[in-house]
C-alpha positions in Angstrom: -20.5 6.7 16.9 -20.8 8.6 13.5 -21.3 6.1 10.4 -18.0 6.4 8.4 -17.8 8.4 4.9 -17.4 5.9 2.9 -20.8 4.7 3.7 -21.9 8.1 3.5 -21.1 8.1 0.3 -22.3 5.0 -0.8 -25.6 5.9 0.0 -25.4 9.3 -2.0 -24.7 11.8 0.9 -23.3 15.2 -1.1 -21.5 16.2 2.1 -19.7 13.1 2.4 -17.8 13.9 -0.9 -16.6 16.9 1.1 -15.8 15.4 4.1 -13.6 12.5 2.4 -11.7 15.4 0.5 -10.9 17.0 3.5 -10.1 14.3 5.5 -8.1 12.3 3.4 -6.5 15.2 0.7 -3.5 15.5 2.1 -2.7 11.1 3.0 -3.5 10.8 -0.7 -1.6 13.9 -2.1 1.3 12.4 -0.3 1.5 9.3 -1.0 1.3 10.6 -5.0 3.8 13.0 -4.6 5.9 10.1 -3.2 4.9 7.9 -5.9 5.0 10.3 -8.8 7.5 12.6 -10.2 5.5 14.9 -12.1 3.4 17.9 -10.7 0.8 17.6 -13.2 0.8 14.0 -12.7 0.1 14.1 -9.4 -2.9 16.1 -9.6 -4.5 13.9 -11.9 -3.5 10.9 -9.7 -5.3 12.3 -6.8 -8.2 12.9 -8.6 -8.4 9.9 -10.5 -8.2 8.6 -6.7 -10.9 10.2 -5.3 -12.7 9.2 -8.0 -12.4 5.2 -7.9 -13.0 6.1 -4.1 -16.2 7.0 -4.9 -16.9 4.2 -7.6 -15.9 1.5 -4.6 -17.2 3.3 -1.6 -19.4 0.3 -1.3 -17.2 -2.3 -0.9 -15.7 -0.3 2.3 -16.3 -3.1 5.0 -15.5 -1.7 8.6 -14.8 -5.2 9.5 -11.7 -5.9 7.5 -10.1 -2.7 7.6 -10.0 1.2 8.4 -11.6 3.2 6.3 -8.1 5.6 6.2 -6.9 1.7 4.9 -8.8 1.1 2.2 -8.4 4.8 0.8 -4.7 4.6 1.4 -4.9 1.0 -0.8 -7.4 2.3 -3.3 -4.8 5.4 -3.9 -1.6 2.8 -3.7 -3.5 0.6 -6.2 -4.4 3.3 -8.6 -0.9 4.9 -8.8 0.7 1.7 -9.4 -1.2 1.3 -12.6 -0.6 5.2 -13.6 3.1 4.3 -13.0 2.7 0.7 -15.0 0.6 2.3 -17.9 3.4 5.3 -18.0 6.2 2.4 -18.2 4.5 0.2 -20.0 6.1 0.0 -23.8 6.2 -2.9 -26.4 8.8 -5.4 -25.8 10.7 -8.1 -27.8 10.9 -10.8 -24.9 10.1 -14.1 -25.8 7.1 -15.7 -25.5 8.0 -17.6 -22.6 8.7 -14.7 -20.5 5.1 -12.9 -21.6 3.4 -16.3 -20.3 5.1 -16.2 -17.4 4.9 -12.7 -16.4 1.3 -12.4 -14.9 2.2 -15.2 -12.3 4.8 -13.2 -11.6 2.5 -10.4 -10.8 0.2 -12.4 -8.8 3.0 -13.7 -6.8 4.2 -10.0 -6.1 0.8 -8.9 -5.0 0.0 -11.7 -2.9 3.5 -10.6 -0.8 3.3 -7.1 -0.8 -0.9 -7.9 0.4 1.1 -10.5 2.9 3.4 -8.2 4.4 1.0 -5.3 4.6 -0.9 -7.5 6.6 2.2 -8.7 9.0 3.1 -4.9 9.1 -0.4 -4.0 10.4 -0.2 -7.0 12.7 3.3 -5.7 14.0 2.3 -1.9 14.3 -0.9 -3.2 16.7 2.1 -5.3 19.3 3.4 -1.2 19.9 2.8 0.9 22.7 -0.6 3.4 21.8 2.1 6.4 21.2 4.3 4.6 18.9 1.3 4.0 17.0 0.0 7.4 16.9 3.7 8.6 15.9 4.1 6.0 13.1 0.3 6.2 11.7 0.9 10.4 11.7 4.2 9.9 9.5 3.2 7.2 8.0 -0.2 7.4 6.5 -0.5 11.1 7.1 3.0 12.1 5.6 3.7 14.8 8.1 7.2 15.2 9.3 8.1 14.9 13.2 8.2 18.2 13.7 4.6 18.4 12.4 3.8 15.4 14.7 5.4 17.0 17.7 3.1 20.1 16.9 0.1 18.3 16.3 0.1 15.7 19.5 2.3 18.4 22.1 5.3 15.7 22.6 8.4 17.4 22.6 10.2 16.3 19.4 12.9 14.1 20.8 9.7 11.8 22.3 8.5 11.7 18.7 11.7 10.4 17.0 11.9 8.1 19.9 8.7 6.7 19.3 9.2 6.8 16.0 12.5 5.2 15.8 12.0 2.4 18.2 8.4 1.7 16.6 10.0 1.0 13.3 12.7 -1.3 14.8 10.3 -2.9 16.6 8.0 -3.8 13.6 11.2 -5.2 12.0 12.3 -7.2 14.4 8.7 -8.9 14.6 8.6 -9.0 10.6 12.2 -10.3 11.2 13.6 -7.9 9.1 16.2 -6.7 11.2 19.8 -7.0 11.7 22.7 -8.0 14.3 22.2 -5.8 17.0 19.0 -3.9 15.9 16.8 -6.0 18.7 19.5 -4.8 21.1 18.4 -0.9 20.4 15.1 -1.6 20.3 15.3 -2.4 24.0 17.6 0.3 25.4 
């Protein structure tokens, strides 16, 4: 088994770096040009993600998560705060509702870091192709057609998969409605 890149670049292999921007370019590219509206702030959002990636590449641990994981929350984490800091402008709310508002925060965190982890939980019930489909859209941002091209399923199996992978993680999240459950199972 090769020892993952983040390691690698915690320990100050040069090739690493490389490897990491190939590998993972594109899943963080995409998720900034989803995030951000801006051209010219996406670039600078990728490459202030790669380089927090390789400020934390120590604190990678293979045991609590992928390695494609903690890139893809290192890149989510970082363009959140471009998008706060762009947003951010001086307000006239009370006092109250400045005390109050880092609670709020906490709170938000602590459900979105909740339901990532119910999410992840949900997407390993699926069958190994649903998976693969949802991770390749997901994570990779490629479309089906680009899935269909990169596994060889025909692309009606991959909108399948696809389809009934997503209602299947919402009915265990029990996010979905009347009838939903019923499609899932057809």
């Amino acid at each position: 088994m090769t020892e993952a890149i983040l390691k690698r670049i915690a320990k100050g292999d040069n090739s690493a770096v490389k490897d990491c921007l190939n590998k993972y370019g594109g899943l963080i590219f995409s998720i900034a040009r989803k995030l951000l509206r801006n051209q010219d702030d996406v670039e600078d959002a990728v490459q202030e993600v790669f380089v927090d990636i390789w400020k934390h590449a120590n604190r990678f641990d293979e045991s609590k998560s992928s390695e494609t994981t903690f890139i893809a929350m290192i890149a989510r984490r970082r363009l959140i705060d471009k998008i706060r800091h762009s947003t951010r402008r001086i307000s006239a709310d009370s006092l109250d509702d400045v005390l109050l508002e880092p609670f709020t925060r906490a709170d938000k965190q602590m459900q979105l870091c909740i339901e990532a982890q119910q999410a992840a939980k949900a997407m390993r019930t699926l069958r190994p192709e649903q998976q693969q489909v949802l991770r390749l859209s997901i994570i990779q941002g490629m479309s089906h057609q680009e899935i269909a091209d990169a596994t060889g399923m025909p692309l009606g199996t991959v909108k399948t998969h696809a389809r009934r992978g997503l209602l299947q993680v919402r009915e265990y999240m029990g996010l979905s409605g009347p009838g939903l459950a019923q499609e899932v199972n057809a």
